[in-house]
N, C-alpha and C positions, 0 to 999 in steps of 0.2 A: 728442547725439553717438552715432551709431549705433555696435553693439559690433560693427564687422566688424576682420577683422586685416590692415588695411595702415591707415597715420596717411597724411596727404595736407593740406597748406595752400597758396594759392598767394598771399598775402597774411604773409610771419612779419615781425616787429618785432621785434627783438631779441629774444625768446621765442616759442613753440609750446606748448602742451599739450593734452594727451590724458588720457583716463580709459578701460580698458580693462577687464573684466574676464575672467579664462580657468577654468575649472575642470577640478578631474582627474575623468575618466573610467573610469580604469584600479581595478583592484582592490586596490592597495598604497599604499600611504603613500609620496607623492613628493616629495622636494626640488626644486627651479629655481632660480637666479643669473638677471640678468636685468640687460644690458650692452648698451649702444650703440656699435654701429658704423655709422662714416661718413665723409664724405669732409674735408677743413683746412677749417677753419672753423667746425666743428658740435663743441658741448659738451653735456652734459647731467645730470639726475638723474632718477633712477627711484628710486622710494619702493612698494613694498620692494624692495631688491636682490635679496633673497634670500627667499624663502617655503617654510613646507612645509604640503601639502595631505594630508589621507586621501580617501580614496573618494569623490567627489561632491561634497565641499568647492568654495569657490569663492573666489577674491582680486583683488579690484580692486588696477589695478597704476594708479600716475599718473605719467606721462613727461610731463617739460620738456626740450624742446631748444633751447641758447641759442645763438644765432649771434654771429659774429665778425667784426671785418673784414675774415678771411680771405675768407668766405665772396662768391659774387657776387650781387650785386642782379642780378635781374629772372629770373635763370634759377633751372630745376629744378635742385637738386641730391638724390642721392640715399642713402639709406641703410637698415639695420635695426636694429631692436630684437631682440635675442637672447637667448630665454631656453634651458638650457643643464638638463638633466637631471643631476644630480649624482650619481647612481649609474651611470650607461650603459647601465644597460639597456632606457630607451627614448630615443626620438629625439628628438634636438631640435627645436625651432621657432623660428621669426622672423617679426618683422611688416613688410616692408616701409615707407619713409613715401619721402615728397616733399615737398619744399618749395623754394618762393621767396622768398628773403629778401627784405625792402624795406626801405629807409630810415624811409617814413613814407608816411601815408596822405593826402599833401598833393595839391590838383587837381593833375592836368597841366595846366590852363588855367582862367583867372579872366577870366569877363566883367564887368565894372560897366557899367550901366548910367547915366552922370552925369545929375543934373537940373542943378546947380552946377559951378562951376569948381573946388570943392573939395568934397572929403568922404571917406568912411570907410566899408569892408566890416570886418566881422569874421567870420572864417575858424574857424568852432565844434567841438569834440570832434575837434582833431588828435591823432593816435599820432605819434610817430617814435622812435627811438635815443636815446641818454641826448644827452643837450646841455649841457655842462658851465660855458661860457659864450654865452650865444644872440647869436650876429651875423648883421647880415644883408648881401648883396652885391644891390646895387641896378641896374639899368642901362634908359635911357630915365627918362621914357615919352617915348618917341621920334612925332611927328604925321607920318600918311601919306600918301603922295600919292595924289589921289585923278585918276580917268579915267572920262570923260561916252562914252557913244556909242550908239550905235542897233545893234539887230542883226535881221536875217530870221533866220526858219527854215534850218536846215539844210536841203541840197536831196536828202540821201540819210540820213533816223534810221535807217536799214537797218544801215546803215556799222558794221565793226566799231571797238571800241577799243582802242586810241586813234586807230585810222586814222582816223576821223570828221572829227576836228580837223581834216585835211590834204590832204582831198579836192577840196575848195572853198574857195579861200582866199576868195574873195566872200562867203563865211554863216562866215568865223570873222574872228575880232580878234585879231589880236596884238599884246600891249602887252611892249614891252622892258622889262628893269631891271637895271641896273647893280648888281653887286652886288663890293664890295672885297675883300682877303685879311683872312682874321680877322671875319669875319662871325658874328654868333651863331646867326644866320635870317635867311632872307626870306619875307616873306607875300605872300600873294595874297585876302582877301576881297572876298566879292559885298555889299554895303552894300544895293543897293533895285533893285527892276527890276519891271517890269508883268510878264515872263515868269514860266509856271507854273515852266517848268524847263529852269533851262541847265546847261552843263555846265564844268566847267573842269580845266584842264592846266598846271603850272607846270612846267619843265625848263630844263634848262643847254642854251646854244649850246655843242656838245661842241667841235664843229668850226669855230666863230665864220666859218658862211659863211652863216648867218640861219636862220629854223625849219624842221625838215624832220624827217620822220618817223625819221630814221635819229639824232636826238639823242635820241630817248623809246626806243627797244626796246621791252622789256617793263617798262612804269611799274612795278608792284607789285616789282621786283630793282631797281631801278636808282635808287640812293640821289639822284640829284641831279633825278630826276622826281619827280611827285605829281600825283596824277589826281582829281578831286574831281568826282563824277559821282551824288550822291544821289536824284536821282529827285525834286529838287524845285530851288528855285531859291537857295538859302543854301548857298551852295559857298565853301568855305575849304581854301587849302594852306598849309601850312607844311615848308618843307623845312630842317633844322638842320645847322650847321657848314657852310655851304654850300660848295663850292670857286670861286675869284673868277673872273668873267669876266659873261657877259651870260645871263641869265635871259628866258627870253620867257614871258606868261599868254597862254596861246590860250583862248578863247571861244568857245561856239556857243551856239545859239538852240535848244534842242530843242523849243519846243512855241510857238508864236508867237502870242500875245494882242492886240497892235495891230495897225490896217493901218496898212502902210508898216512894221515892226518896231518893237520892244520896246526902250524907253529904259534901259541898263544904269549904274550905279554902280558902279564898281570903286576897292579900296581897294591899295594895293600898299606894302610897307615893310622896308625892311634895316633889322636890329634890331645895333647895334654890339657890340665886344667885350664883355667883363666890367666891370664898372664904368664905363662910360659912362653918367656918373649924370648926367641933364638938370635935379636938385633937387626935380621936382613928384613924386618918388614915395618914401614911407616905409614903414618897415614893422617895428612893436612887438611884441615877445614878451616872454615871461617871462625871468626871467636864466639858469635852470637847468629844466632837462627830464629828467625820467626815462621809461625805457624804459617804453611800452604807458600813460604817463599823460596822460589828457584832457587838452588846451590849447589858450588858443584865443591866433589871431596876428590884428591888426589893418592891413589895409593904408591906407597914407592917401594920395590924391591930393590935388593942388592947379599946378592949371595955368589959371593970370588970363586968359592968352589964348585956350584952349579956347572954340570956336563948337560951336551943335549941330548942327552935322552934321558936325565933326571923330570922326575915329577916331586915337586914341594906341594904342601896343604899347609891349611894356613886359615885362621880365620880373624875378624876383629869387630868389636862394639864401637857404637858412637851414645855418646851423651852427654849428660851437663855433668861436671865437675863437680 
């Protein structure tokens, strides 16, 4: 931990700490107090509050700052460390920090690979919050539907995006998808394709009068778009809490490997509310969780009629009971 003076994490679990050290420069024997200030949600201790230095001396200070439930996950929030000269006659100083509190250091996403209709990942060296009773909220694993087709080359890769899509309905696909009120997600994966690289587009019919450039705007603002355009051919959307109505995947061919075009695999899936438990999916933890303590969670599938070239989705929460 480099000695500079601002603290910075964008990763805290119910604690942060720091080790700092500051030394007096001045010619006199100085006291300092040394207090945290910040915004609801942030607690802490500093060890020593108080210090006094002579001339050249030097004191390592160690800040813990403990978050709350006040505080929000995923954002900055900000604050200082404040040490405070006790005579007045020199000036104060503060260390700036930043931090982002998080729940826990769990995926956003778990792929499994199945050879079986049944088996078991284990999820190793998680963090999260204390967990006083570990429960979990299961829903799925829900099987997707899947869509066959052939695709050419797009006839302008020129094209900006997302205009590309919409230029040529002849070099794109649109596959509709129904999607209801109370949705948790809808997907869209590319499963297999001879193409080096396509491209894809999930969006809401805003206007339900079919796909057209004026339902996407600007994809990267527009919550109910998602543009999956990697420069290769393993393109995946996922757009969350969808609003219900009809969803279209548009498709193109950027770089075209067969003649006559490229055989496409498309996977598509609403993923239902909260506990829409379909039975093939568990998931084991320990009973109780301390804050910043190693633990690992077990997920288990088991779905009898899984084929291999099925794809299931599926998602699940952990918490206290």
């Amino acid at each position: 931990d480099l000695n500079i003076p601002s603290l910075a994490e964008d990763e805290c679990i119910g604690s942060c700490d720091w080790t700092r050290r500051v030394e007096n420069t001045s010619d006199e024997t100085l006291t300092w107090s040394v207090s945290i200030g910040g915004p609801p949600g942030f607690s802490g201790s500093i060890e020593p509050p108080v210090f006094t230095l002579g001339p050249g001396e030097t004191q390592d200070i160690a800040i813990e700052i403990q978050v709350t439930a006040k505080a929000a996950d995923g954002e900055w929030n900000f604050g200082s460390i404040n040490l405070d000269e006790t005579s007045g006659n020199h000036p104060d100083a503060h260390w700036p920090f930043a931090i982002i509190p998080i729940s826990s250091n769990y995926p956003a996403n778990l792929d499994i690979e199945a050879r079986t209709t049944s088996g078991s990942v284990v999820l190793e060296d998680l963090v999260s919050r204390n967990i006083s009773d570990f429960h979990t909220e299961v829903t799925g694993l829900k099987k997707a539907d899947r869509h066959a087709f052939t695709l050419t080359q797009d006839n302008d890769t020129s094209a900006d995006f997302p205009d590309i899509f919409f230029d040529d309905p002849t070099t794109t696909q649109f596959v509709p998808v129904t999607v209801p009120a109370d949705s948790f997600s809808v997907i869209a994966d590319i499963v297999e394709t001879s193409s080096p690289d396509l491209d894809m587009l999930l969006f809401l019919d805003a206007d339900a009068d079919g796909p057209d450039l004026d339902d996407v705007g600007d994809s990267s603002e527009n919550p109910a778009a998602c543009q999956s355009a990697s420069g290769g051919s393993s393109e995946f959307c996922e757009i969350l809490s969808p609003t219900p109505g009809t969803y279209y995947v548009a498709i193109i061919n950027f770089s075209q490997n067969k003649d006559g075009g490229d055989p496409i695999d498309l996977a598509t899936a609403v993923i239902p509310v909260d506990g829409a438990d379909e039975g093939n999916l568990t998931v084991n933890g320990p009973a109780t969780v301390t804050d910043n303590s190693p633990y690992s969670v077990t997920v288990n599938y088991d779905e009898p009629g899984m084929t291999a070239i099925d794809r299931l989705y599926g998602y699940f929460t952990v918490g206290s009971d």
